[in-house]
C-alpha positions as CSV (number, residue, x, y, z in Angstrom):
1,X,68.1,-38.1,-25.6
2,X,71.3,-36.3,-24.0
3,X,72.2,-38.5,-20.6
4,X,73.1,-35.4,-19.2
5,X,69.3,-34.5,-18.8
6,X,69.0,-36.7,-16.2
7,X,72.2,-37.1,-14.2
8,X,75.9,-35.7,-14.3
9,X,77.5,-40.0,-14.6
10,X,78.2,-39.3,-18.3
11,X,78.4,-43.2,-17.9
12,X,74.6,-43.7,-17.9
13,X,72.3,-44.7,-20.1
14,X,68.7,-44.5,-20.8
15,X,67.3,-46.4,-23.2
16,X,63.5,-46.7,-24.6
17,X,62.1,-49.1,-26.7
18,X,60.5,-48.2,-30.1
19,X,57.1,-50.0,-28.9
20,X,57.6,-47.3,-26.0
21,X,58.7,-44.9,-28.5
22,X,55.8,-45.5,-30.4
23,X,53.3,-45.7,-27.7
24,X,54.1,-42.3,-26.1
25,X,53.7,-40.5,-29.3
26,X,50.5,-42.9,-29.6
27,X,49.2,-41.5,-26.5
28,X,49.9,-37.7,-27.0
29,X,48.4,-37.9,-30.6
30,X,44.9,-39.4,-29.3
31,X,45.1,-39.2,-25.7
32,X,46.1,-35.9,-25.3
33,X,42.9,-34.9,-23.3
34,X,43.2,-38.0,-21.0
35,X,47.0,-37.3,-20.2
36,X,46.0,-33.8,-19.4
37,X,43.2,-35.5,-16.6
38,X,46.1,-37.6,-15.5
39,X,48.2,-34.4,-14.8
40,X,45.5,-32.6,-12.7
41,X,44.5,-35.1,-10.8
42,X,48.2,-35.1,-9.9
43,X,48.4,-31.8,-9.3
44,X,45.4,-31.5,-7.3
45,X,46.5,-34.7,-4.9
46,X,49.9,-33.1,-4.4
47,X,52.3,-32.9,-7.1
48,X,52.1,-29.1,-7.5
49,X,53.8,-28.9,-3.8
50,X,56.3,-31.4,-4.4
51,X,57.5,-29.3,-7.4
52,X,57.7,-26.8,-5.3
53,X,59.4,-28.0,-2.7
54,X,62.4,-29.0,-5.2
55,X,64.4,-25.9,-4.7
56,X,65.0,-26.8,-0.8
57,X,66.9,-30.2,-2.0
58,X,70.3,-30.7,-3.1
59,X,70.7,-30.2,-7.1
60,X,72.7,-33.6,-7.5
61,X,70.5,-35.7,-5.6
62,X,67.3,-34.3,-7.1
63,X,69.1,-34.9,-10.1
64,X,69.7,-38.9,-9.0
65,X,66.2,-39.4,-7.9
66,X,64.9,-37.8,-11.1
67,X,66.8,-40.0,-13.0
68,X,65.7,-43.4,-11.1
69,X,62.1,-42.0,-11.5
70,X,62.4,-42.0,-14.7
71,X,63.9,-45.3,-15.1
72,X,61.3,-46.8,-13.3
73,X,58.6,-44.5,-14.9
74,X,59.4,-46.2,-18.1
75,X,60.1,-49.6,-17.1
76,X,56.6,-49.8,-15.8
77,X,55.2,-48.4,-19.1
78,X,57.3,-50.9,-21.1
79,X,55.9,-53.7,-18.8
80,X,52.0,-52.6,-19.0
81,X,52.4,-51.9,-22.7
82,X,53.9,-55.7,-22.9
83,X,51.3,-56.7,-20.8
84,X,48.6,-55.5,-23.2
85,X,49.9,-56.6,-26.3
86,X,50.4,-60.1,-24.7
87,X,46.2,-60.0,-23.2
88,X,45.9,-58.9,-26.9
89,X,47.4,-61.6,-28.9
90,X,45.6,-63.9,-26.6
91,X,42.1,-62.5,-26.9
92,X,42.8,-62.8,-30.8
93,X,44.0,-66.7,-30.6
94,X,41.5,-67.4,-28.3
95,X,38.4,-65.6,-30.5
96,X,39.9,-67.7,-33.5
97,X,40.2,-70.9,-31.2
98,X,44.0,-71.0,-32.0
99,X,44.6,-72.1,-28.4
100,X,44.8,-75.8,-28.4
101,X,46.7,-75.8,-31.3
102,X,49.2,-73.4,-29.5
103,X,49.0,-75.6,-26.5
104,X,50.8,-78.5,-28.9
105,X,53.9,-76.6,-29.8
106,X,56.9,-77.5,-28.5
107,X,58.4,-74.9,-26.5
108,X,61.9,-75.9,-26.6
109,X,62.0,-75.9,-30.0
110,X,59.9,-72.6,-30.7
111,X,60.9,-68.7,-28.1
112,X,57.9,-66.7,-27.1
113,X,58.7,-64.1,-29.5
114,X,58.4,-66.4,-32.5
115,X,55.0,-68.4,-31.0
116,X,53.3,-64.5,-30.2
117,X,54.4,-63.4,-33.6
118,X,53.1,-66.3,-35.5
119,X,50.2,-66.0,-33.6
120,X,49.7,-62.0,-34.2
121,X,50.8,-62.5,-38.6
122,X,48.1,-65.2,-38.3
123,X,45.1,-63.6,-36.8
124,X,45.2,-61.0,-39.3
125,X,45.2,-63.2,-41.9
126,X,42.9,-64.9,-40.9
127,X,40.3,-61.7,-40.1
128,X,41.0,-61.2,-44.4
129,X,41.0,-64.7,-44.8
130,X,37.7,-66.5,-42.6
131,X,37.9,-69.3,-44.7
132,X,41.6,-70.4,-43.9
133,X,42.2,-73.3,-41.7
134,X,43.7,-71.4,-38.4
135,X,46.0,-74.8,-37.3
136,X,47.5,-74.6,-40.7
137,X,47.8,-71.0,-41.2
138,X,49.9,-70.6,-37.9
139,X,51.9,-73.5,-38.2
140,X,52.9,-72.4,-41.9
141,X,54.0,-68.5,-39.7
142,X,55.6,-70.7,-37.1
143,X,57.5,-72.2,-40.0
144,X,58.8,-68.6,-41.5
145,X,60.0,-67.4,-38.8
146,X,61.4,-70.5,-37.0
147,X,65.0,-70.5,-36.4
148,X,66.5,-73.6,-35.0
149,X,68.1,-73.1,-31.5
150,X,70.9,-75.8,-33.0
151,X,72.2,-77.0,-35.8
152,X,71.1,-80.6,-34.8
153,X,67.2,-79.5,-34.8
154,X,65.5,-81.4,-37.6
155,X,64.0,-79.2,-39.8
């Protein structure tokens, strides 16, 4: 995406995650019908006048303000779709009662992003695997992925 789009500071970034990435071509691909709802409700309650008022503003600060909408545009996607992977993972744990044995691991030793992953590798094995002892199953996905914060960590 050229920076340029969005405001004349060459020194700006914008930056979208590949979940986000992912997710808006998700959403155009099977949602296309429900995004195009989205967009007349919008125009109906008002957006088609505030387009239309753009020409009366100043280019640079329309160009400022379109590049903080954005910004913030995406930042609240990126924390809604975080949000529903997280409700997600849970929902899975909790249907296959991996919660109190999530409840035991040691956070200090173990990052979110380790524990949810685990937890997501698991699940699916064990929706192929019913018969597979969940406690065991994620602590052997903890283990493959676990990376000692330092060198002193027993192993």
């Amino acid at each position: 995406m050229n920076n340029d789009s969005f405001s004349q500071d060459t020194n700006a970034q914008f930056v979208l995650s590949y979940e986000l990435l992912h997710l808006l071509q998700w959403l155009g691909k099977h949602d296309a019908d429900k995004l195009k709802k989205i967009i007349t409700k919008a125009i109906a309650h008002g957006l088609h006048d505030e387009i239309q008022k753009i020409d009366k503003l100043s280019e640079a600060n329309l160009l400022q303000d379109m590049h903080h909408s954005m910004i913030d545009f995406f930042a609240l996607l990126d924390e809604l779709l975080f949000n529903a992977i997280n409700e997600h993972v849970e929902q899975k744990a909790r249907e296959k009662n991996l919660l109190p044995t999530i409840d035991h691991i040691d956070s200090t030793m173990c990052d979110n992003e380790t524990v949810r992953s685990s937890i997501e590798k698991t699940t699916k094995k064990l929706d192929h695997h019913p018969n597979t002892n969940p406690k065991e199953q994620l602590f052997k996905e903890l283990l493959k992925k676990w990376k000692p914060f330092d060198k002193n960590s027993v192993h």
